[in-house]
N, C-alpha and C positions, 0 to 999 in steps of 0.2 A: 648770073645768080641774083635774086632779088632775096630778100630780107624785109618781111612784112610783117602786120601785125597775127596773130595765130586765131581762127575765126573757129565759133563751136562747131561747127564742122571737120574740122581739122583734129578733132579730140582723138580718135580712136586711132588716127597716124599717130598722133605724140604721141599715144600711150603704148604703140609698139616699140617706138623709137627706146622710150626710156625703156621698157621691158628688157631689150636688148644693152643696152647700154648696164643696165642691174645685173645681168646676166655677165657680164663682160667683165664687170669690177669683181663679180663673185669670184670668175676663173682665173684672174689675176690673183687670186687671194687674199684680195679687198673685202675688209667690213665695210665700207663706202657705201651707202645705199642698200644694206642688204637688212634693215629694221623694218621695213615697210613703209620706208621714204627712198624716193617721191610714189605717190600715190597717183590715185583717179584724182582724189582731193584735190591736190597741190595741182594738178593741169584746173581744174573745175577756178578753183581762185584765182590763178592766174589769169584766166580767162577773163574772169570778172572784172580786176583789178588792171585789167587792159596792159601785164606786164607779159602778156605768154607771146614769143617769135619766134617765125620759124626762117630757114634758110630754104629756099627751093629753086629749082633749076628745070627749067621744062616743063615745069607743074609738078612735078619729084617733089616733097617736105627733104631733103638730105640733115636736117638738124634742125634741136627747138633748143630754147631758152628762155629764161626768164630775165626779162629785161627790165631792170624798176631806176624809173628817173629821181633819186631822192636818197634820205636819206634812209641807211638800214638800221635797226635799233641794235641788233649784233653786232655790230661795228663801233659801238657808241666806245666800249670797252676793247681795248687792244693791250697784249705784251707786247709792248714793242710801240710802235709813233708810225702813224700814218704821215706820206709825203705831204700833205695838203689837207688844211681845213676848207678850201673851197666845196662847193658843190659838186657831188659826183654820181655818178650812174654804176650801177650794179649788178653784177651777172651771177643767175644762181642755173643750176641744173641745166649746164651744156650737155647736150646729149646727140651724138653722131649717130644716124641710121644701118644699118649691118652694109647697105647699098654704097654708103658714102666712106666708110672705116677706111684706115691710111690715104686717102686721097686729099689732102689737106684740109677739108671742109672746114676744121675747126679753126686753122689759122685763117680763111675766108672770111669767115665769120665775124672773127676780132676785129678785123680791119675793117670789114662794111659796120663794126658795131661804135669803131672809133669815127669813122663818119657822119653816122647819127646823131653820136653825142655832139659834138662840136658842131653840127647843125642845130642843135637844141641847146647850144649856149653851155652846154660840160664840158668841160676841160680837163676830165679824171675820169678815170674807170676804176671800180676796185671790185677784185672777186677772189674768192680762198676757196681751197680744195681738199684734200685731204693729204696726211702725208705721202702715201704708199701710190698716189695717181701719176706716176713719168709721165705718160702720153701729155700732163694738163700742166704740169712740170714743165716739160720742154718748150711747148706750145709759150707758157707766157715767160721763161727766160730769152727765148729766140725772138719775141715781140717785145720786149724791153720795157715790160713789168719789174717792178721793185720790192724784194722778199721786204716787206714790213713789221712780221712780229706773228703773233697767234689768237685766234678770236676762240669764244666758246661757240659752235652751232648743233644744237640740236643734242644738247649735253656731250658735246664731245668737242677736241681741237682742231683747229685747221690751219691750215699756214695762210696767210692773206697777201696781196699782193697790191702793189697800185700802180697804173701809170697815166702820166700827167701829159694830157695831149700837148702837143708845140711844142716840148722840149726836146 
């Protein structure tokens, strides 16, 4: 599995990807993503801002994400105390392909994501989800993420998490 950056080519797989994935949290009975976020938008920026990744295997996309080296300004503000004021990396809009769903991809992911970072000098990873998402629940209790407290995103709460690479 490689883990690269997301090229404007790549646009019209991510946006099945997420379509699927909206569709997913809908049937769960998730409000999560069923506002009209994420968008065409939100892949278009990403792109731009050079944070859009995708995971692929074979030439398969199996999942995108946005991957931003820095800091988020939603984060500025927490209930609760993040582990670490260092510098960290930030994961928004994981999204697993209908191809790739229960096949681990997303714990793959995390780990080829925690390799990046600590190639790039981060030491932290922080990303928050919604409450009602198990699937992204287990995923970073099982990967040894730290419940930290509650952010506002997107006028709404999310649970946040952090984990602190080397420990």
């Amino acid at each position: 599995m490689v883990l690269r950056r997301a090229k404007e080519s790549d646009k019209s797989t991510i946006w099945d990807i997420l379509q699927f994935a909206i569709a997913q949290r809908k049937a769960e009975g998730s409000d999560q993503w069923q506002d009209g976020y994420p968008n065409l938008q939100s892949i278009e920026t990403d792109l731009v801002n050079e944070h859009a990744y995708v995971l692929e295997e074979n030439g398969t996309i199996l999942l995108y994400s946005a991957i931003i080296f820095g800091d988020d300004p939603a984060y500025k503000e927490i209930d609760g105390a993040w582990k670490t004021d260092q510098p960290y990396v930030v994961l928004h809009r994981v999204a697993v392909s209908q191809i790739a769903k229960g096949k681990g991809i997303a714990t793959s992911f995390f780990k080829l994501v925690e390799e990046l970072a600590i190639q790039n000098n981060y030491f932290s990873i922080r990303v928050d989800t919604n409450f009602d998402n198990i699937a992204m629940l287990r995923i970073l209790e099982k990967l040894g993420y730290h419940y930290c407290g509650e952010v506002q995103m997107r006028g709404g709460v999310r649970k946040a998490f952090e984990k602190v690479l080397g420990s």
